[in-house]
C-alpha positions as a Markdown table, in Angstrom:
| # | Residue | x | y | z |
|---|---|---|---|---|
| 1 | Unk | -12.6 | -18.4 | -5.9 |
| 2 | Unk | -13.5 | -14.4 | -6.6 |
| 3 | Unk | -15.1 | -15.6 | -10.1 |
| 4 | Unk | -17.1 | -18.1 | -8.1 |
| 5 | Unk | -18.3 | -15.2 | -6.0 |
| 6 | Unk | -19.3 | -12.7 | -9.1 |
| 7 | Unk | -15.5 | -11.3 | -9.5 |
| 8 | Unk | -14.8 | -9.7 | -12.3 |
| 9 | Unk | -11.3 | -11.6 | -13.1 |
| 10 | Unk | -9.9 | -10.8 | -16.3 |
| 11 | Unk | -6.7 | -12.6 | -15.8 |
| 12 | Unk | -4.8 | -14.4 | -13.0 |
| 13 | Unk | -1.4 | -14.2 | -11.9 |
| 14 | Unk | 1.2 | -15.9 | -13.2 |
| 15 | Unk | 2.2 | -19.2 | -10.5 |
| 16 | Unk | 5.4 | -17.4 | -9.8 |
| 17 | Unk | 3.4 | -14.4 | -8.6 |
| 18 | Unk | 0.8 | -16.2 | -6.8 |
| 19 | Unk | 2.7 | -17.4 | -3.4 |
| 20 | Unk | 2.3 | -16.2 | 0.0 |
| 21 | Unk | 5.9 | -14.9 | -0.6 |
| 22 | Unk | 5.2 | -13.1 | -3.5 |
| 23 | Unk | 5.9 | -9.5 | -3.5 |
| 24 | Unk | 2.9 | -7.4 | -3.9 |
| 25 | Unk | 4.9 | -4.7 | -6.2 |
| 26 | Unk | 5.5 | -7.6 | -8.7 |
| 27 | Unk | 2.3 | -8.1 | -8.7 |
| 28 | Unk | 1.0 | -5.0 | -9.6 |
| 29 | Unk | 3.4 | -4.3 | -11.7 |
| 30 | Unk | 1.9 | -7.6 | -13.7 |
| 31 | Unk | -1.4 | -6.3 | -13.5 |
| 32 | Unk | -1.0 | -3.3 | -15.1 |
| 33 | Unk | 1.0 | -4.9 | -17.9 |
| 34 | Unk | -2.4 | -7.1 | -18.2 |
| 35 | Unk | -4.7 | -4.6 | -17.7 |
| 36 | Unk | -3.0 | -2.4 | -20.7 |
| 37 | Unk | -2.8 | -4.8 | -22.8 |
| 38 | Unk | -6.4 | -6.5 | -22.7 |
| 39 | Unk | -8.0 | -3.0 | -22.7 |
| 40 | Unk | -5.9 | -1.5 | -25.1 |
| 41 | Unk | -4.7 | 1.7 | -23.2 |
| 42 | Unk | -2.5 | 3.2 | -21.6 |
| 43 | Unk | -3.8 | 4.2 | -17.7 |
| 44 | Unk | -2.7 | 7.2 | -15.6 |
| 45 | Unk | -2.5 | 5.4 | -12.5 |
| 46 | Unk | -2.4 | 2.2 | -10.4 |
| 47 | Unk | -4.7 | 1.9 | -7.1 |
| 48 | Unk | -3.8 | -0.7 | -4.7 |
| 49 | Unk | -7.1 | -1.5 | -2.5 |
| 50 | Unk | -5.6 | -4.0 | -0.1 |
| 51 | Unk | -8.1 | -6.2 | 1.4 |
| 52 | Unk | -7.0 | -6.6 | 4.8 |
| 53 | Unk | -7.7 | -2.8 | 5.6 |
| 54 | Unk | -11.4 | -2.6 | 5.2 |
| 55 | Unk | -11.7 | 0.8 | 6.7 |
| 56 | Unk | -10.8 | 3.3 | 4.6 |
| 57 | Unk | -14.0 | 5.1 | 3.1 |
| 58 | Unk | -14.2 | 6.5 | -0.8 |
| 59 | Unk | -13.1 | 10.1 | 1.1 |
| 60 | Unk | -9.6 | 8.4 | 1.6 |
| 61 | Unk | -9.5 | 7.3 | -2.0 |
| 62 | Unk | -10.6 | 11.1 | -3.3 |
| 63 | Unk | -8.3 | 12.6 | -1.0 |
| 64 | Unk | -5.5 | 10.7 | -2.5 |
| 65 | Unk | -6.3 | 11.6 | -6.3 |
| 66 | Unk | -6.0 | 15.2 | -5.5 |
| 67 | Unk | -2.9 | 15.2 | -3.6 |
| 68 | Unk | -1.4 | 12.8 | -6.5 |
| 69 | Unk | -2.8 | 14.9 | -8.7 |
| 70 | Unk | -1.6 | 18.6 | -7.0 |
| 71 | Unk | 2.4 | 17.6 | -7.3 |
| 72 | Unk | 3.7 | 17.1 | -10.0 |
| 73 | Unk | 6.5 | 15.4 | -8.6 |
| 74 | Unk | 5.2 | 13.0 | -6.3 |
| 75 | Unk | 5.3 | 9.7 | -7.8 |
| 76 | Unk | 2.5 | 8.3 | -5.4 |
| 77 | Unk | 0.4 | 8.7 | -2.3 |
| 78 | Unk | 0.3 | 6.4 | 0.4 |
| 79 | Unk | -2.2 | 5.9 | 3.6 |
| 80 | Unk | -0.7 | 6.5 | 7.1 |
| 81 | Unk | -1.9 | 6.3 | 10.2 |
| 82 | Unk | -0.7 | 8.0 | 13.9 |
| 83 | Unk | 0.5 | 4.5 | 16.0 |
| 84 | Unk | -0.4 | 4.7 | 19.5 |
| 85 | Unk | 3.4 | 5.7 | 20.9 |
| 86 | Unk | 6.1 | 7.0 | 19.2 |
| 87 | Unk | 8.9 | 4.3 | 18.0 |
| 88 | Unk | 11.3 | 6.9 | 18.8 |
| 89 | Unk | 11.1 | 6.7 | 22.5 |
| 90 | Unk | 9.3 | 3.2 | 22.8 |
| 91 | Unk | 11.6 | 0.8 | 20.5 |
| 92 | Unk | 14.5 | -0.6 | 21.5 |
| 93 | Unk | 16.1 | -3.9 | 20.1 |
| 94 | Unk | 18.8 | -6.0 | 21.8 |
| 95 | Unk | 22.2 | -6.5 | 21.1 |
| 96 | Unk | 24.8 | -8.8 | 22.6 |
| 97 | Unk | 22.0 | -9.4 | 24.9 |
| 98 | Unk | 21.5 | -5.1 | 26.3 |
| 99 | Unk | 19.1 | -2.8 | 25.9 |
| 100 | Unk | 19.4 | -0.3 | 22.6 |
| 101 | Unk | 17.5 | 2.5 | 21.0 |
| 102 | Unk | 16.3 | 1.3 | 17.6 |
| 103 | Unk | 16.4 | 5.0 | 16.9 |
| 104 | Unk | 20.0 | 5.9 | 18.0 |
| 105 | Unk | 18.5 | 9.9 | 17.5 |
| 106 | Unk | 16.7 | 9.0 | 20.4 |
| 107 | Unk | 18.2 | 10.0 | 23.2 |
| 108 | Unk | 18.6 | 13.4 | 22.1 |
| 109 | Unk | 14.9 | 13.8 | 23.0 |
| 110 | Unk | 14.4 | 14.9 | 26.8 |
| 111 | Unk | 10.5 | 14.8 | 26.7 |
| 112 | Unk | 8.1 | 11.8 | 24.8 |
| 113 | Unk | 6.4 | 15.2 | 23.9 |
| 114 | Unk | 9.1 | 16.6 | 22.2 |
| 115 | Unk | 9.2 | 14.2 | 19.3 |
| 116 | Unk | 8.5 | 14.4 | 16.0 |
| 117 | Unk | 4.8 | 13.1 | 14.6 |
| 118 | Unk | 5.6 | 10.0 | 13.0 |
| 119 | Unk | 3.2 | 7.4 | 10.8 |
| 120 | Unk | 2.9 | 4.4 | 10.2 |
| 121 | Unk | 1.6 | 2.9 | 6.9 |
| 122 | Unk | -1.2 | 1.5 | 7.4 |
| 123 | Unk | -2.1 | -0.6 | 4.1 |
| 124 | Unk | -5.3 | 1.2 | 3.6 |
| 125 | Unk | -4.4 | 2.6 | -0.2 |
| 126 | Unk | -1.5 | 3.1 | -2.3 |
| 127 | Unk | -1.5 | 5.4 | -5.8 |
| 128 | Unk | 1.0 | 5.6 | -7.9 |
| 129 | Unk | 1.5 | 7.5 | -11.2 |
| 130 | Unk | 2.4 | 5.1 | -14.2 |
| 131 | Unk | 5.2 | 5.6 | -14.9 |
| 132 | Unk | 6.5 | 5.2 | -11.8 |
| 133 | Unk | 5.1 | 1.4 | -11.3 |
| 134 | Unk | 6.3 | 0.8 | -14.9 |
| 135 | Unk | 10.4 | 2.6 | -14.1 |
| 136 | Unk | 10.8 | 1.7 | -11.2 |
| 137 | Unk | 12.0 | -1.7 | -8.8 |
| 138 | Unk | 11.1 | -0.8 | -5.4 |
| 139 | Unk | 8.0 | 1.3 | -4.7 |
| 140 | Unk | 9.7 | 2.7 | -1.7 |
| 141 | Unk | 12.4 | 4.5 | -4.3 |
| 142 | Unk | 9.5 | 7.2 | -5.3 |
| 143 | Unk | 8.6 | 10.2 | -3.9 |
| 144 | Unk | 5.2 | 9.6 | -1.7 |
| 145 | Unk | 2.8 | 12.0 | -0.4 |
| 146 | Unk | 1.3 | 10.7 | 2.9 |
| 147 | Unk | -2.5 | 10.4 | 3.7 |
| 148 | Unk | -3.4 | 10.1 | 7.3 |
| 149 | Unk | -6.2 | 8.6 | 7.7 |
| 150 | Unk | -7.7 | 7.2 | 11.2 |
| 151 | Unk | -6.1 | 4.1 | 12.8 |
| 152 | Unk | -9.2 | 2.1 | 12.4 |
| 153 | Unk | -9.0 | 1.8 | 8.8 |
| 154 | Unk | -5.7 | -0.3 | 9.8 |
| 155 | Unk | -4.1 | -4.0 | 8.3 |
| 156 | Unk | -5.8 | -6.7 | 10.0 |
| 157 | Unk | -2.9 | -8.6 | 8.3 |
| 158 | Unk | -0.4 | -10.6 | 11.1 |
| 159 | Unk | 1.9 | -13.1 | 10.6 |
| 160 | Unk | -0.5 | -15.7 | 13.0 |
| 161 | Unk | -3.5 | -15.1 | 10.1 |
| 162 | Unk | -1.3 | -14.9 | 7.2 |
| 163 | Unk | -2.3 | -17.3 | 4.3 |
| 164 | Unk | -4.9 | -19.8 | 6.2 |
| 165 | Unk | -7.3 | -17.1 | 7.5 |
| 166 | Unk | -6.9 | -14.5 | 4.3 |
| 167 | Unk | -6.7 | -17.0 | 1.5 |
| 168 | Unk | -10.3 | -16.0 | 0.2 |
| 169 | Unk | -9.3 | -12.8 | -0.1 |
| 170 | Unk | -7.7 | -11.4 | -3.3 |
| 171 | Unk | -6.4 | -8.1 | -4.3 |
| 172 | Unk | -8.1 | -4.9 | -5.6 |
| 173 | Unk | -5.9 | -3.4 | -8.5 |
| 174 | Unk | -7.5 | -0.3 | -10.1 |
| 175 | Unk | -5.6 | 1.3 | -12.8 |
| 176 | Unk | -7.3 | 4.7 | -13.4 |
| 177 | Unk | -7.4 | 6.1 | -17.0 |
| 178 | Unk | -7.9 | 10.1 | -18.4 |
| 179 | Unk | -11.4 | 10.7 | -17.4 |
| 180 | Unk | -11.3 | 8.2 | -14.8 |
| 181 | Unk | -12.9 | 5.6 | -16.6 |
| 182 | Unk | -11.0 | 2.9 | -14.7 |
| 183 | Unk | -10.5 | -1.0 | -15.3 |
| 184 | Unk | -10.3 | -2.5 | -12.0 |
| 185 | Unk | -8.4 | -6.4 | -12.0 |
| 186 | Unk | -9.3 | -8.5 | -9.1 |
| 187 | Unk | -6.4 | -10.7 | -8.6 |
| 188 | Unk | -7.2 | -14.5 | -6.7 |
């Protein structure tokens, strides 16, 4: 569908990689083995541009690059967001059918206003160095810089609009080079 629509597509995923059950770092880990190996070079980083989180700007995407590129030993950068209440003193889940703090740390809080900021990823952008997509199994091993970025550049990805409603959409996989002359891979 993205090549009927202009896409530049050099390649498409493998069947295996192209379910609605498919995990994403698979996949991007399979499109920078493709990317290298049809252009012949070995790129810096990986840029995941996920389509259901149209608002992030080119700022977001700058920002990023310069914190990725100001430690040394991050291994990526990932967007974030503030959510509108704190999981610490809103979530609960039950068991054996009573009320429990998801965050047992909880109840050590008196006041909402005494919590610590927390963020939620968002699904705006995700950079990652190289190496790490290439070592590692789990993206969430690595060492991650946060970018927060406003909550209305959030997923408009839910389980009720999952595969019928976002099948036309594919994914944005830029892997940047020295330079920054980047090859960018849209994925159907």
């Amino acid at each position: 569908m993205a090549r009927a629509h202009g896409a530049h597509v050099p390649f498409l995923r493998p069947p295996e990689l192209a379910t609605d059950l498919s995990p994403m770092w698979d996949v991007i880990r399979h499109a920078l083995r493709e990317s290298e190996q049809l252009d012949g070079i070995a790129y810096e980083s990986v840029l995941l541009l996920d389509p259901t989180s149209p608002g992030r700007v080119p700022t977001d995407v700058a920002r990023a690059v310069a914190l990725l590129d100001a430690d040394a030993r991050c291994d990526g950068v990932v967007a974030v967001s503030e959510p509108e209440f704190n999981p610490y003193w809103h979530c609960v889940i039950d068991t054996d059918d009573y009320m429990h703090d998801l965050f047992p740390e909880a109840r050590t809080f008196e006041r909402r206003q005494d919590l610590p900021t927390v963020y939620r990823i968002n699904g705006a952008l995700y950079l990652w160095r190289r190496s790490f997509v290439v070592q590692c199994e789990n993206w969430r091993d690595g060492r991650h810089r946060l970018l927060p970025i406003p909550e209305s550049a959030h997923c408009i990805s839910t389980t009720s609009n999952s595969s019928s409603s976002l099948s036309c959409a594919s994914v944005m996989v830029a892997c940047v080079s020295p330079g920054w002359r980047t090859s960018s891979a849209h994925i159907s």
